[in-house]
LUMNU-64451 format. One record per residue: x, y, z of N, C-alpha, C in turn; residue in one letter. Coordinates in steps of 0.001 Angstrom, whole numbers, plus 500000, padded with zeros to 6 digits. Each point is the difference from the previous one (the first is absolute). Layout:
XYZXYZXYZA;...
END
This chain:
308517052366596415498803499292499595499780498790500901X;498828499875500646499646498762500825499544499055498857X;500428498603500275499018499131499054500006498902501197X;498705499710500138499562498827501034500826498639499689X;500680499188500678500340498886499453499362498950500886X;499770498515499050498850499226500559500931498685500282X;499370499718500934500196498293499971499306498640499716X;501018499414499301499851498566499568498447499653499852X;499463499821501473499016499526499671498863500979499853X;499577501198500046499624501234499345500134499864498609X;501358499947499509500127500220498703499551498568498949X;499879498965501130499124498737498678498633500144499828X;499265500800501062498554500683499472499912500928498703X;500803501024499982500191500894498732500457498844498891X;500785498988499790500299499261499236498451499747499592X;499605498652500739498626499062500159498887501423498895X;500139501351500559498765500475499428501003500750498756X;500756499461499154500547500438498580500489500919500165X;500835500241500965500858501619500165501530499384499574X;500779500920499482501441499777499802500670500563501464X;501163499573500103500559500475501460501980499969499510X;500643500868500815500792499716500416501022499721501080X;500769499185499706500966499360500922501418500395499154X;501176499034501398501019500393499555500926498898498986X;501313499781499716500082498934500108501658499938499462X;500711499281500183501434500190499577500780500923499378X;499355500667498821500058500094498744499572501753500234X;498871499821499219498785501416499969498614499626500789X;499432500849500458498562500004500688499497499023499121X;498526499578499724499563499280499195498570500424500119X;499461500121498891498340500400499611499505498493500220X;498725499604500269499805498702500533498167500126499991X;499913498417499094498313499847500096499955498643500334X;498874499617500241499502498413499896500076499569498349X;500722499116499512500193499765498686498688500384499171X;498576499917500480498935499998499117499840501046499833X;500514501372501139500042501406499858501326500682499306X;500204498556499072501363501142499372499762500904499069X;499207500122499372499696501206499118499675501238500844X;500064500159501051500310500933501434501015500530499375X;501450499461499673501110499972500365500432500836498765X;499524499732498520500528500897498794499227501178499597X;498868499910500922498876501223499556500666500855501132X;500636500029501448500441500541501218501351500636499398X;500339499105499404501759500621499553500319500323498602X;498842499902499480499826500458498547501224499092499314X;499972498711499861501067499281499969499160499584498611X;500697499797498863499769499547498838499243498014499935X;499184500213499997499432498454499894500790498868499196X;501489500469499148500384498326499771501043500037500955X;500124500703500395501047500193501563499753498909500936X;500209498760500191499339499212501162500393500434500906X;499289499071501182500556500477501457500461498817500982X;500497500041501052500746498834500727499172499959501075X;499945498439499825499356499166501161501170499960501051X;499471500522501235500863499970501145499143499084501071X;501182499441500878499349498993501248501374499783500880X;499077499326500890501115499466501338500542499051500081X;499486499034498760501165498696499647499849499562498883X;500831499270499822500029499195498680498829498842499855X;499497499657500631498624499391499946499106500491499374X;499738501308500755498662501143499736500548500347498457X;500640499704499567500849501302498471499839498706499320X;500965498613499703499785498785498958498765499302500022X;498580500551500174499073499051500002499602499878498614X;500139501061499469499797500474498440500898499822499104X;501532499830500242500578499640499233500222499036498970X;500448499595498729499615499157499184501155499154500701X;500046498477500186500540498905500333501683499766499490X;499704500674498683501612499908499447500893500909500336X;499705500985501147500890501213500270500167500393501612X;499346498853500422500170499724501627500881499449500567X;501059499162499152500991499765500580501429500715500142X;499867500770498723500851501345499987499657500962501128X;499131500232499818498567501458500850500813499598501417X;499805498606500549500282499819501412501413499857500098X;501136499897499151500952500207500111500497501217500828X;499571500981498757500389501710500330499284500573500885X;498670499448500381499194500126501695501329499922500896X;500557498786500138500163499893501117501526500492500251X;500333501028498807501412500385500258499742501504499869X;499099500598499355499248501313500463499217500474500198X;499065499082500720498851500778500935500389499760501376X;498794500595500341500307501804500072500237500629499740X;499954500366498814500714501211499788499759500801498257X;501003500868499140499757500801499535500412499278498524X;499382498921500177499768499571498153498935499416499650X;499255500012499150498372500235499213500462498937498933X;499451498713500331499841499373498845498830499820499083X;499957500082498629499025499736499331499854498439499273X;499035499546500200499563498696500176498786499793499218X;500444498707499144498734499755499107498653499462501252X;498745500469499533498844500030501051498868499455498996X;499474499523501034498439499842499779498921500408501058X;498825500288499375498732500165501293499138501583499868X;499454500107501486499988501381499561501084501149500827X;501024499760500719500314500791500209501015500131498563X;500478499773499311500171500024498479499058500660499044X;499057500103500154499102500506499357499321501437500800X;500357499914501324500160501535500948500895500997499634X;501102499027499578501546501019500412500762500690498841X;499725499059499024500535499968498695498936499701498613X;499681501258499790498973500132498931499994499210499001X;501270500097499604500248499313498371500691499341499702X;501047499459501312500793499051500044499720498427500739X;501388499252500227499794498614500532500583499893500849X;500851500984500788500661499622501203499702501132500634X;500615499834501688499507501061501179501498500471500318X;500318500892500480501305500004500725499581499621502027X;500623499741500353500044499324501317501111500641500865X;499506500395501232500851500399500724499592499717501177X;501333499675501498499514500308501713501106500971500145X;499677501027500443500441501350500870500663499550500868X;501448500200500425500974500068501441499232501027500443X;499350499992500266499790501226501090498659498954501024X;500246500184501108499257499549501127498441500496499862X;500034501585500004498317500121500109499341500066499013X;500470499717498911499441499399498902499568498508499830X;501016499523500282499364498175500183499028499692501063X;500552500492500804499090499952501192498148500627499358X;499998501018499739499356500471499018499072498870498987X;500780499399499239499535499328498646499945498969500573X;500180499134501165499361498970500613499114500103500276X;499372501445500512498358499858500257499382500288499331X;500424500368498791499353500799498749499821498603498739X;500879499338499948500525498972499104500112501140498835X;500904499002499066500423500701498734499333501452499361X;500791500629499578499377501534499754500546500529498782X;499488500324498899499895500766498656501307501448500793X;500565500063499239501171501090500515500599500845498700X;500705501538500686500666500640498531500428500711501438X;501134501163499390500673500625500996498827501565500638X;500775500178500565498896501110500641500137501478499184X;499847499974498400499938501598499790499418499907498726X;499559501408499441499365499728498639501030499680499097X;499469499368498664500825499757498650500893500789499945X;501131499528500035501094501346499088500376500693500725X;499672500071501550500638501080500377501006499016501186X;500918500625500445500980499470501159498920499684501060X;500820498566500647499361499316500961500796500962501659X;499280500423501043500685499996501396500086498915500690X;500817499727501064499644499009501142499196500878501165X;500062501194500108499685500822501263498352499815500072X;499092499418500966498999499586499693498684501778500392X;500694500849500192499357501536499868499904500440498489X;501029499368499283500583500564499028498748499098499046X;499955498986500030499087499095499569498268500658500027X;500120499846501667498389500680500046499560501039499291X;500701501087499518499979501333498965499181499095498659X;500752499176499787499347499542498650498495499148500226X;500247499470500758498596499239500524499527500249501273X;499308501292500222499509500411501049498773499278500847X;499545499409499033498585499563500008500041497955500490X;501398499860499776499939498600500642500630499626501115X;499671498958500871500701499155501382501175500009499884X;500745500077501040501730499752499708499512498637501372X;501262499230499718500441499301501184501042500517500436X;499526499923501566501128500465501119500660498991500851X;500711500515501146500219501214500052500983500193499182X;500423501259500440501071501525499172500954499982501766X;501263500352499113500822499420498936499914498576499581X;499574499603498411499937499263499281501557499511500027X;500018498536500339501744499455499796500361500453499042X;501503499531499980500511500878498712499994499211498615X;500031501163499075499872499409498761501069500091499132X;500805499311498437500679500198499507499902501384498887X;498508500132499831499927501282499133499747499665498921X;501218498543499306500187499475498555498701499037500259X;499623499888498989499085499058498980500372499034500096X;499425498565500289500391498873499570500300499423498981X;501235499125499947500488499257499145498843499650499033X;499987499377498775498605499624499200500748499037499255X;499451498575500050500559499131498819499268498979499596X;500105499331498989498632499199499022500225498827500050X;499504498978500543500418498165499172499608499904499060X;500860499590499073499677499577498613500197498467499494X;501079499118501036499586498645499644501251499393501300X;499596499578499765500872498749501146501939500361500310X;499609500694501247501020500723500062500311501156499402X;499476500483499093500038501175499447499578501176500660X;500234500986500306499573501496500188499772500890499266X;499836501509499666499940500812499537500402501327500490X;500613500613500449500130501450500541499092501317499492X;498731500324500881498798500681499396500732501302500194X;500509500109501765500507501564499962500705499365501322X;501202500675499977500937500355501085499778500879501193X;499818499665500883499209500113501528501442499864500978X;499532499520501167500671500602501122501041498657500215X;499551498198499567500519499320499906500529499631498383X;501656499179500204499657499417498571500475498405499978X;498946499143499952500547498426499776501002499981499604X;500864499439500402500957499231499330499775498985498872X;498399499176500001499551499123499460499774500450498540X;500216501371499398499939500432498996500708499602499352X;501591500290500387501171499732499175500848498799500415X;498904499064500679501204498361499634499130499161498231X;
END
C-alpha cells in the first residue's frame, strides 16, 4: 500500500483548514487537530465524548498557559525531570483549550513528545488536541502503513521511516494538591514522585 507522506509545512495547511493529521511521537502515532477542531478527533476515532484528550506541544510554555496557578509549581517540577518524554500529566485548567479538550471536566492532560519530528513539528503548529493513532478499543500500531489502513483518508507526517517508537502508551497521572499525584494509568515511565 502506498500512502503519500507530507511535510511539516504541507501538513499545517491541512491543520489551518480543520483536517486531523498524523504524526509520530515517542510513544504511539498521534491523531492531531488544531484544539478548536477537536471534535475532529472523537467523531474520527469514534472515541467516547467523556474520554478527554491531551494537549500536546513543544514546551512547557506553550502547555502551562492554561494551567490553574496552584499546580504550576508541582507541573514544572515533573516538566523538567520528564519532558520529553512519555508521561501525560493532568492538570487543573482553565480557558478554552479546557473547554476544547475536556467536555465535562477541569483539567487537560499535558504532554512534549521525545521524539524530534514531532517537536520540531508542534513548534510550527503550536499546541495540538491529540489521542493515539487508532480507533476506540482496538490495539494501537507504531508501523505508520499499519496506521494509514485505518485512516486512509488523512496526511501523515514524513518522512518514513518514522523514528522509533516505544509502542507503550504514556505514563498518565493527576495533581490533586500540593505535591500530591495520582496514578491514572501505568505507561512506559513511572515517577518515582508517586511513592515518596
Amino acid at each position: 500500500m502506498d500512502k503519500p507522506f507530507t511535510q511539516s509545512n504541507e501538513l499545517l495547511f491541512f491543520l489551518e483548514k480543520g483536517s486531523a493529521v498524523v504524526f509520530p511521537t515517542d510513544t504511539l502515532p498521534a491523531l492531531a487537530t488544531l484544539p478548536k477542531n477537536a471534535s475532529r478527533l472523537w467523531e474520527i476515532k469514534k472515541r467516547p465524548l467523556n474520554k478527554p484528550l491531551i494537549l500536546m506541544g513543544a514546551s512547557e510554555e506553550d502547555l502551562f498557559e492554561a494551567v490553574l496557578p496552584n499546580a504550576l509549581e508541582d507541573a514544572s517540577r515533573m516538566s523538567s525531570i520528564y519532558w520529553p518524554g512519555s508521561l501525560t500529566m493532568v492538570l487543573p485548567s482553565f480557558g478554552e483549550n479546557l473547554q476544547q479538550l475536556n467536555l465535562s471536566g477541569s483539567s487537560i492532560g499535558m504532554r512534549i513528545p521525545a521524539c524530534d519530528l514531532a517537536i520540531d513539528f508542534l513548534k510550527k503548529s503550536g499546541p495540538l488536541a491529540t489521542t493515539s493513532a487508532n480507533f476506540s478499543g482496538q490495539c494501537p500500531s507504531v508501523e505508520p502503513l499499519e496506521v494509514a489502513k485505518c485512516f486512509p483518508e488523512l496526511p501523515f507526517l514524513g518522512p518514513i521511516p518514522w523514528p522509533s517508537q516505544s509502542g507503550e502508551a504514556s505514563t498518565v497521572i493527576e495533581w490533586k494538591s500540593s505535591g500530591v499525584w495520582s496514578l491514572l494509568r501505568k505507561g512506559a515511565v513511572l515517577p518515582i514522585e508517586l511513592y515518596q
